[in-house]
mmCIF file of the C-alpha atoms, coordinates in Angstrom:
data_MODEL
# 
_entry.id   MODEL 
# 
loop_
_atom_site.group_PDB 
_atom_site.id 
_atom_site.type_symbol 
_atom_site.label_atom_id 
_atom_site.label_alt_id 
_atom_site.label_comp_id 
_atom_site.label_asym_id 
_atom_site.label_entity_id 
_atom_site.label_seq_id 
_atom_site.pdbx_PDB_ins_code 
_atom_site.Cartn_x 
_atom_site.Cartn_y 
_atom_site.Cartn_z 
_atom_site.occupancy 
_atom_site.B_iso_or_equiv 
_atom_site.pdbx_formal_charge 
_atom_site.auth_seq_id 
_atom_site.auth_comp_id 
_atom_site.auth_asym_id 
_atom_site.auth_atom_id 
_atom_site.pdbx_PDB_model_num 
ATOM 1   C CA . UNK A 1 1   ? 0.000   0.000  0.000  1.00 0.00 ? 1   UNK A CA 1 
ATOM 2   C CA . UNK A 1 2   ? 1.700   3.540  -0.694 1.00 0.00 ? 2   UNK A CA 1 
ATOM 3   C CA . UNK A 1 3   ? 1.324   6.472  1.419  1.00 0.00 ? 3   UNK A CA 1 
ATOM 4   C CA . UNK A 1 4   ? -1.325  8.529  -0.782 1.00 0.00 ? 4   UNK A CA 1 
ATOM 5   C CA . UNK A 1 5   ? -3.462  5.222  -0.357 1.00 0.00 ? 5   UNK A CA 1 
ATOM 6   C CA . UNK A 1 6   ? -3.235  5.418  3.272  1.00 0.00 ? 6   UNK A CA 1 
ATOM 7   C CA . UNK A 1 7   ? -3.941  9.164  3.448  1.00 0.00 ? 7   UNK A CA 1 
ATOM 8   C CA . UNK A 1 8   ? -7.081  8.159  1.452  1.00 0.00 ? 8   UNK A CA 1 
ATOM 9   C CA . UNK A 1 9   ? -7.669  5.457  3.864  1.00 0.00 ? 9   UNK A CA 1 
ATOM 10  C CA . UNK A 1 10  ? -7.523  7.682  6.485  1.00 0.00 ? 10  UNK A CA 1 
ATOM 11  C CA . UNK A 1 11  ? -10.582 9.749  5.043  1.00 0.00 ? 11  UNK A CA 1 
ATOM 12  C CA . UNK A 1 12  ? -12.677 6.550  4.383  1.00 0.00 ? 12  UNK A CA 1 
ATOM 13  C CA . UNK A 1 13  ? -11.868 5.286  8.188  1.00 0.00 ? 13  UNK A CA 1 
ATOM 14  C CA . UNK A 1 14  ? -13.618 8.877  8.884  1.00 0.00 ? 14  UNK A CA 1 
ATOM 15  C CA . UNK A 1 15  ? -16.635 8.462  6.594  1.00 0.00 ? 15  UNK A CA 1 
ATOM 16  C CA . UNK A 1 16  ? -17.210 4.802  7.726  1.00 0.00 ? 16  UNK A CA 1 
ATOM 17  C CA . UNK A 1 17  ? -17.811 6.736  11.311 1.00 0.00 ? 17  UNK A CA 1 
ATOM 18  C CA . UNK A 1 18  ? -14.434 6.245  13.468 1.00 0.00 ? 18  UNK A CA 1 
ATOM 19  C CA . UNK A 1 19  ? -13.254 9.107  15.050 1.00 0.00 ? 19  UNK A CA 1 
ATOM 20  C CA . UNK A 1 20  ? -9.963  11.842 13.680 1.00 0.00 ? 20  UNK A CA 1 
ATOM 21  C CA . UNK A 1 21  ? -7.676  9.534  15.681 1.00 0.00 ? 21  UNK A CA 1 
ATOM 22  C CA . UNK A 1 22  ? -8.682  6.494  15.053 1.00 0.00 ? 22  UNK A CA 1 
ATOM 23  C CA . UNK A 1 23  ? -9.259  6.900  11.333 1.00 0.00 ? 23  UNK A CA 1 
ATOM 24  C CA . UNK A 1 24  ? -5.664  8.535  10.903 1.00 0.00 ? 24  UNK A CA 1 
ATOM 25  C CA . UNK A 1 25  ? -3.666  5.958  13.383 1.00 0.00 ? 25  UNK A CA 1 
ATOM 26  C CA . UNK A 1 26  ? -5.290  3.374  12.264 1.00 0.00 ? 26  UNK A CA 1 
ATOM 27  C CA . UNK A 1 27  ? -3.984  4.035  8.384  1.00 0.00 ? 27  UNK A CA 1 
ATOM 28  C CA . UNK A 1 28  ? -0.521  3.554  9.379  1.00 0.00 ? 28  UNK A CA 1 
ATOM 29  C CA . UNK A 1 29  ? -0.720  1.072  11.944 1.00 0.00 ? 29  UNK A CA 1 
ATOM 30  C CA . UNK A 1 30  ? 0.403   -1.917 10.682 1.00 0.00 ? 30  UNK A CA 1 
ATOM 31  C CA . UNK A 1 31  ? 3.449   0.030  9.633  1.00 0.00 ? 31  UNK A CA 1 
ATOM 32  C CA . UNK A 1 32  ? 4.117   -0.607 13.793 1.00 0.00 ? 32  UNK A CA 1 
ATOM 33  C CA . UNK A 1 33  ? 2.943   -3.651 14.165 1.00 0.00 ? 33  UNK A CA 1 
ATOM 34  C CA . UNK A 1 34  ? -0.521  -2.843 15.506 1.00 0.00 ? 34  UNK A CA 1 
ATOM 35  C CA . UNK A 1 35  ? -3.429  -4.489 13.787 1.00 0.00 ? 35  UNK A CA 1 
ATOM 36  C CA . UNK A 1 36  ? -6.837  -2.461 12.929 1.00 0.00 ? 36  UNK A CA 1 
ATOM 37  C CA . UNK A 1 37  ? -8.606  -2.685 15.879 1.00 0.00 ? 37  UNK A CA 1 
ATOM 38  C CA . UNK A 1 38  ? -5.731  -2.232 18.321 1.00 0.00 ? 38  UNK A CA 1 
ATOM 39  C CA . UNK A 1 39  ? -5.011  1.121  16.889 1.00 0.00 ? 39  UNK A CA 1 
ATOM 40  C CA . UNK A 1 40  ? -8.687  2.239  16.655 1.00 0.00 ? 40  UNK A CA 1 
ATOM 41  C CA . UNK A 1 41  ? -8.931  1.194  20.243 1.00 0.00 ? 41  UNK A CA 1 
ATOM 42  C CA . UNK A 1 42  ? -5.737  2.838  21.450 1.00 0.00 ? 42  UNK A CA 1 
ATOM 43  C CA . UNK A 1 43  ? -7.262  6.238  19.442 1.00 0.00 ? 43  UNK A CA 1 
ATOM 44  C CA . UNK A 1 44  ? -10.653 5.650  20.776 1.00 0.00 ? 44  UNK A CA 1 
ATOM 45  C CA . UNK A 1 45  ? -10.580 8.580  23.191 1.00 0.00 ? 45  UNK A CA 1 
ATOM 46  C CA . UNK A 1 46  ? -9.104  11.098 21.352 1.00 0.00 ? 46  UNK A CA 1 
ATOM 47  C CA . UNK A 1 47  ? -11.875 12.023 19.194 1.00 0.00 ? 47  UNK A CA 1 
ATOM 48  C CA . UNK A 1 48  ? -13.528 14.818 19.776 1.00 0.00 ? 48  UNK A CA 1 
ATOM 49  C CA . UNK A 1 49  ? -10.777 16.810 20.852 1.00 0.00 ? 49  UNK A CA 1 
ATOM 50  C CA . UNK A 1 50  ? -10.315 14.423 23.672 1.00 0.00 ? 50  UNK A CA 1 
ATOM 51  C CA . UNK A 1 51  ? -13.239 12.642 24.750 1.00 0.00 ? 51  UNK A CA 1 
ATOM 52  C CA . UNK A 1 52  ? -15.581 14.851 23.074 1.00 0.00 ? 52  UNK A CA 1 
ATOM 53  C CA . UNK A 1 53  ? -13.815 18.265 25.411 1.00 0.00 ? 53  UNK A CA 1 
ATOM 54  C CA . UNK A 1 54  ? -12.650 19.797 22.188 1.00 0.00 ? 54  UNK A CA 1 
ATOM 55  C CA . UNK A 1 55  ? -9.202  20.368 22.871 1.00 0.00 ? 55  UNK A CA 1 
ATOM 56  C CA . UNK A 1 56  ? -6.678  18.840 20.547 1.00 0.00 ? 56  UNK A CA 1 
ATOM 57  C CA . UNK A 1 57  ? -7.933  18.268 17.221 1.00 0.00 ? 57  UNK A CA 1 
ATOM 58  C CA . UNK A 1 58  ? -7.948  13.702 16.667 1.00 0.00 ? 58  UNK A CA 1 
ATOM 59  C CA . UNK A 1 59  ? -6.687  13.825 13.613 1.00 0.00 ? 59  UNK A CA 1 
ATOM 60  C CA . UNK A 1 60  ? -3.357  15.750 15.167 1.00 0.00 ? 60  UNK A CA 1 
ATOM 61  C CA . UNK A 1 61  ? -3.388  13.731 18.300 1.00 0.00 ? 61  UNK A CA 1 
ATOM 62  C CA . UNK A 1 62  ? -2.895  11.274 15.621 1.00 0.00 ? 62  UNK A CA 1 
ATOM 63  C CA . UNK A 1 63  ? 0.207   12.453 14.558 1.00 0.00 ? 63  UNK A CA 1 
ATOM 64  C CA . UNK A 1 64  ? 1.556   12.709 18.003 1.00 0.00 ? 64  UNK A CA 1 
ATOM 65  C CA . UNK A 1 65  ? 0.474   8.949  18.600 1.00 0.00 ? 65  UNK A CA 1 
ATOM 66  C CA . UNK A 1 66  ? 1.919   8.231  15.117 1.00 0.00 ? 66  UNK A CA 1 
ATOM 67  C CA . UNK A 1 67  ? 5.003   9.857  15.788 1.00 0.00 ? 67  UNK A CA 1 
ATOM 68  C CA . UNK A 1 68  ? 5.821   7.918  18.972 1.00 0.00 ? 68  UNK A CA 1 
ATOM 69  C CA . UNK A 1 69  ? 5.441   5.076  16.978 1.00 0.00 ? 69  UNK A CA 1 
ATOM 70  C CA . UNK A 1 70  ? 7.846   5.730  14.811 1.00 0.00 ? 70  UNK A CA 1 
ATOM 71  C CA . UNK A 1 71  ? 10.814  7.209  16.887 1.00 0.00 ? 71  UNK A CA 1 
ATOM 72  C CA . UNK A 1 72  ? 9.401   7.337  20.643 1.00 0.00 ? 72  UNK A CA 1 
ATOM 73  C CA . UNK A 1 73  ? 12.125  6.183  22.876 1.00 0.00 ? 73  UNK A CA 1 
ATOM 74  C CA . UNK A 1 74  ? 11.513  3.397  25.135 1.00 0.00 ? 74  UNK A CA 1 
ATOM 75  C CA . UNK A 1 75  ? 13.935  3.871  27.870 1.00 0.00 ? 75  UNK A CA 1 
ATOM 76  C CA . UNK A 1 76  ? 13.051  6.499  30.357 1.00 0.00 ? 76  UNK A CA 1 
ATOM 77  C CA . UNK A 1 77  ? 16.516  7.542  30.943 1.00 0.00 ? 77  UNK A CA 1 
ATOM 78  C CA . UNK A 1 78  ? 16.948  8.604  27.337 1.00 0.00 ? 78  UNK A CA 1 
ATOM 79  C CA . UNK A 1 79  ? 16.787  12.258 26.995 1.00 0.00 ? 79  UNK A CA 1 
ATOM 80  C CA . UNK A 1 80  ? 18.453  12.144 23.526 1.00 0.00 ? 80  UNK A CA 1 
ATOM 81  C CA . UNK A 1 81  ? 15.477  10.245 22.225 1.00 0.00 ? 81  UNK A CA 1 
ATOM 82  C CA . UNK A 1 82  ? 12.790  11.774 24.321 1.00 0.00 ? 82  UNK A CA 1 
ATOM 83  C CA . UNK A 1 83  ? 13.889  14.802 22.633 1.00 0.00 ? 83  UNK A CA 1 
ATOM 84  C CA . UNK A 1 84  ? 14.275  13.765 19.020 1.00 0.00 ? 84  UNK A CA 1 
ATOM 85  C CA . UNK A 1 85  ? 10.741  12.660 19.532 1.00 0.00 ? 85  UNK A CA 1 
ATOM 86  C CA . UNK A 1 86  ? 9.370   16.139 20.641 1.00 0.00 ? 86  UNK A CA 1 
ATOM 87  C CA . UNK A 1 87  ? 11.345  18.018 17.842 1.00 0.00 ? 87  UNK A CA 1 
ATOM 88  C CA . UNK A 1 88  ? 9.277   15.679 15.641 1.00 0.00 ? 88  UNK A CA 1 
ATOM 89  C CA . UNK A 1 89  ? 6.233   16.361 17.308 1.00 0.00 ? 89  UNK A CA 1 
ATOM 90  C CA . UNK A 1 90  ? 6.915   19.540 17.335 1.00 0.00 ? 90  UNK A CA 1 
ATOM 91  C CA . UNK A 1 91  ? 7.534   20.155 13.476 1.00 0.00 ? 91  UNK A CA 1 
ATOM 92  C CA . UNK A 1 92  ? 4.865   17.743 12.599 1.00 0.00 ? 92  UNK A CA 1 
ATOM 93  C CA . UNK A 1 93  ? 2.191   20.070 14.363 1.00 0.00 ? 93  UNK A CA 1 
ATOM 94  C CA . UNK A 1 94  ? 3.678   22.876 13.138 1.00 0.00 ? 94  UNK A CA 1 
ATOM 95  C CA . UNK A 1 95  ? 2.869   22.039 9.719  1.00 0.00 ? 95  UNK A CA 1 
ATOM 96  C CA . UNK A 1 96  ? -0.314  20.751 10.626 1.00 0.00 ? 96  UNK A CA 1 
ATOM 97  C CA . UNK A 1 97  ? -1.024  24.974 12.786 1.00 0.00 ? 97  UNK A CA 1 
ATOM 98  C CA . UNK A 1 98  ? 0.277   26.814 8.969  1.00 0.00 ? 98  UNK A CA 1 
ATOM 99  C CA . UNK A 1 99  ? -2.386  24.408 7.225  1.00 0.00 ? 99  UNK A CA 1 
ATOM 100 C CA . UNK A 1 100 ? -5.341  24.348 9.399  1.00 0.00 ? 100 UNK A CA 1 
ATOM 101 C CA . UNK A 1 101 ? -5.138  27.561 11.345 1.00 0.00 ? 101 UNK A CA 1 
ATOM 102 C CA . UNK A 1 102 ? -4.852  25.834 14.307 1.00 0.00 ? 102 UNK A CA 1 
ATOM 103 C CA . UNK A 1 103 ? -4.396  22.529 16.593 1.00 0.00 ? 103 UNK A CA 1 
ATOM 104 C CA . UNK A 1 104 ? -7.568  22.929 18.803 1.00 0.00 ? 104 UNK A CA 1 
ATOM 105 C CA . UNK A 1 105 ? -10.992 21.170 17.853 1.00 0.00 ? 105 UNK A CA 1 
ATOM 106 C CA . UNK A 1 106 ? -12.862 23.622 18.794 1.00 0.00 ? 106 UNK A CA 1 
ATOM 107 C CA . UNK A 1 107 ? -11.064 26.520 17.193 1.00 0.00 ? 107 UNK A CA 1 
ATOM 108 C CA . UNK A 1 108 ? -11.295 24.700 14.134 1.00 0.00 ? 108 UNK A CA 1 
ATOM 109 C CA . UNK A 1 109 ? -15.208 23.961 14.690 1.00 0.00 ? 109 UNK A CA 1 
ATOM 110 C CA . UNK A 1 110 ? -15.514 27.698 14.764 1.00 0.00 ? 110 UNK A CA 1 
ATOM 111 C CA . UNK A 1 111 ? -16.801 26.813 18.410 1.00 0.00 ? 111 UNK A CA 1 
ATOM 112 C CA . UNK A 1 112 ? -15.856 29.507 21.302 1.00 0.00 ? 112 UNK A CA 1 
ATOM 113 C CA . UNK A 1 113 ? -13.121 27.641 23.287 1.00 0.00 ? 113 UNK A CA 1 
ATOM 114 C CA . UNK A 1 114 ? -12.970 24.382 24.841 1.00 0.00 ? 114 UNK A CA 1 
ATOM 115 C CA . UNK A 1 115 ? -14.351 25.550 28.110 1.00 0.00 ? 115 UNK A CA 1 
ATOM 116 C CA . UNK A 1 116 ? -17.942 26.129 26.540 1.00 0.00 ? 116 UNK A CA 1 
ATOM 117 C CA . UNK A 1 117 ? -17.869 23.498 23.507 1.00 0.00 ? 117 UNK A CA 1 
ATOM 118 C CA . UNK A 1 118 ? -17.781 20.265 25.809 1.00 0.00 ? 118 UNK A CA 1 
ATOM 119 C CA . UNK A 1 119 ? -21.517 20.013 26.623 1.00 0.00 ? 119 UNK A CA 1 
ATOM 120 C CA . UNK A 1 120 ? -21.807 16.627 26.073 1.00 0.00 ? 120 UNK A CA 1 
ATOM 121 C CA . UNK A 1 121 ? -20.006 13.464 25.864 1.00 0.00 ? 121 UNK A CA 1 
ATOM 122 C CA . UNK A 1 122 ? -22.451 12.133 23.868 1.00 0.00 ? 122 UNK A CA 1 
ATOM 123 C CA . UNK A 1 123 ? -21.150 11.349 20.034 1.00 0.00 ? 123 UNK A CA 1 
ATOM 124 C CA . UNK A 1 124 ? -22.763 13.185 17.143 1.00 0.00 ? 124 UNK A CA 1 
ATOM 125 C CA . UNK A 1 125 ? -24.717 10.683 15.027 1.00 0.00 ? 125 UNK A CA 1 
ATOM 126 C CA . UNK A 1 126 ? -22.925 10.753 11.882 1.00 0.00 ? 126 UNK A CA 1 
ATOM 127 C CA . UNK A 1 127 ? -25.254 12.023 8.983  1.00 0.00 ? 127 UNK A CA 1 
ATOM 128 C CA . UNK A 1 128 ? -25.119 13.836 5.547  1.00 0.00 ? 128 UNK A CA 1 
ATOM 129 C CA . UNK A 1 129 ? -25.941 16.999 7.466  1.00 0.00 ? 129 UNK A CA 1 
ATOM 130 C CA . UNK A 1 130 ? -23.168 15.950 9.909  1.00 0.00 ? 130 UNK A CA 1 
ATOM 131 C CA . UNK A 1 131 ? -20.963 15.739 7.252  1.00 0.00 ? 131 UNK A CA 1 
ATOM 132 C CA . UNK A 1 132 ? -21.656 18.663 5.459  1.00 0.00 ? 132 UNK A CA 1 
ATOM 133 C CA . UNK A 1 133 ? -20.795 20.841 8.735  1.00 0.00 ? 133 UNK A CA 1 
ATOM 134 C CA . UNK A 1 134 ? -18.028 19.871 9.819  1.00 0.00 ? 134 UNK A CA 1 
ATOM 135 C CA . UNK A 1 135 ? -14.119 20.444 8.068  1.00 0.00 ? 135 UNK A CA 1 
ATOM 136 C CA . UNK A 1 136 ? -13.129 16.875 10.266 1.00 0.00 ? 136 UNK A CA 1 
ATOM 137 C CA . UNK A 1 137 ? -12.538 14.853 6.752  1.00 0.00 ? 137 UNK A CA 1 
ATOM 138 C CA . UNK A 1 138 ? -10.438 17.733 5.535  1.00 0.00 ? 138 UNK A CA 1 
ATOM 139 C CA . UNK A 1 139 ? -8.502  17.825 8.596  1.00 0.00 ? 139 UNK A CA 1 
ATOM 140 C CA . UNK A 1 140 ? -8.141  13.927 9.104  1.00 0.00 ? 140 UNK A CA 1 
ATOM 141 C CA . UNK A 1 141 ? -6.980  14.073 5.392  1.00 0.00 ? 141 UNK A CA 1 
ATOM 142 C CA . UNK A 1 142 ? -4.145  16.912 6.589  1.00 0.00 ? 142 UNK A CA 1 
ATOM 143 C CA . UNK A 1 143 ? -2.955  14.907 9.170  1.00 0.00 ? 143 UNK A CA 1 
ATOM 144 C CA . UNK A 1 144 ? -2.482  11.728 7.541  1.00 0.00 ? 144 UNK A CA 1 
ATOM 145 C CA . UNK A 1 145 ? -0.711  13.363 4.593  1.00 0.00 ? 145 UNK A CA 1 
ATOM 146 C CA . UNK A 1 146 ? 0.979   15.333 6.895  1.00 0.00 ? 146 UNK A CA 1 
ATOM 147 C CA . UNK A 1 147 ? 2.588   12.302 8.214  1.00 0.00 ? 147 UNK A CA 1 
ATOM 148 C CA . UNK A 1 148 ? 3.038   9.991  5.370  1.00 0.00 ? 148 UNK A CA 1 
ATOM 149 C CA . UNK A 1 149 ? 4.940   13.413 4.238  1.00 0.00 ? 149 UNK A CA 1 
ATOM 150 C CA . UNK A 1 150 ? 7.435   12.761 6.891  1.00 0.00 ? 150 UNK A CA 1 
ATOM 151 C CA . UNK A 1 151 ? 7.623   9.172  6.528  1.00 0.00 ? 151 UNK A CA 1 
ATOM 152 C CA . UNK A 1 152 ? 9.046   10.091 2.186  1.00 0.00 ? 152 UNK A CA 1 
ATOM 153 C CA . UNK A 1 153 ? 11.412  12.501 3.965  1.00 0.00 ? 153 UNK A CA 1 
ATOM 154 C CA . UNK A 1 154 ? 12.321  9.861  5.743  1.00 0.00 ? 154 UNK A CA 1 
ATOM 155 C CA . UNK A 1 155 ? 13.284  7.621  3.241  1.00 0.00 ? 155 UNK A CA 1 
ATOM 156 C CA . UNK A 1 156 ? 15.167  9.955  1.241  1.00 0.00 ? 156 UNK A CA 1 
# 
């Protein structure tokens, strides 16, 4: 599978109904060993902005959980790779600010702040109309090209 099929995955793990995290972590998963539903259950909270709060966007907690994948250190002692790992991070979500305006859900729902925007935990049912509002496949589709941009940069 190439990377612009797993960005494209990413936006049909969206439609289908998963959340921003899931549908982007779970395009790349298998890249890290994790199978479908481990990485849609791993992601499972992070939708919404984080359980529905609206804080940071799911589709660039994604990245973050994507990214640790990929070059997380595993000792606890290792500072060097701790940091390499932010620096990633940190450019990754950088990229994904200059593209989408920002890294907050509700920002980017054109909600007023977090603080207000997390009236419910209960998930929107997913409709056309659903659909139609909200700029979630767009930014899902940002993220995961976002990353599979990083993973060619990589390899070069």
């Amino acid at each position: 599978m190439t990377l612009d099929d797993r960005v494209a995955r990413a936006v049909d793990n969206f439609m289908a109904g998963y959340g921003c995290c899931q549908s982007v972590v779970a395009a790349f998963a298998d890249l890290y060993g994790l199978d479908d539903t481990q990485a849609k259950k791993i992601a499972a909270g992070f939708g919404g902005g984080v359980g529905r709060m609206r804080m940071m966007c799911g589709a660039v907690s994604g990245i973050v959980m994507l990214v640790g994948l990929d070059c997380g250190q595993t000792e606890g002692s290792d500072r060097e790779g701790k940091s390499a790992c932010y620096q990633v991070v940190q450019q990754l979500l950088a990229k994904s600010k200059e593209e989408n305006g920002s890294l907050i859900c509700a920002e980017i729902l054109g909600l007023k702040g977090h603080e207000k925007a997390q009236s419910s935990y209960v998930a929107s049912e997913r409709t056309a109309e659903y659909y139609k509002q909200r700029p979630c496949a767009a930014k899902v589709e940002s993220a995961a090209r976002i990353f599979a941009n990083y993973l060619k940069e990589k390899t070069l």
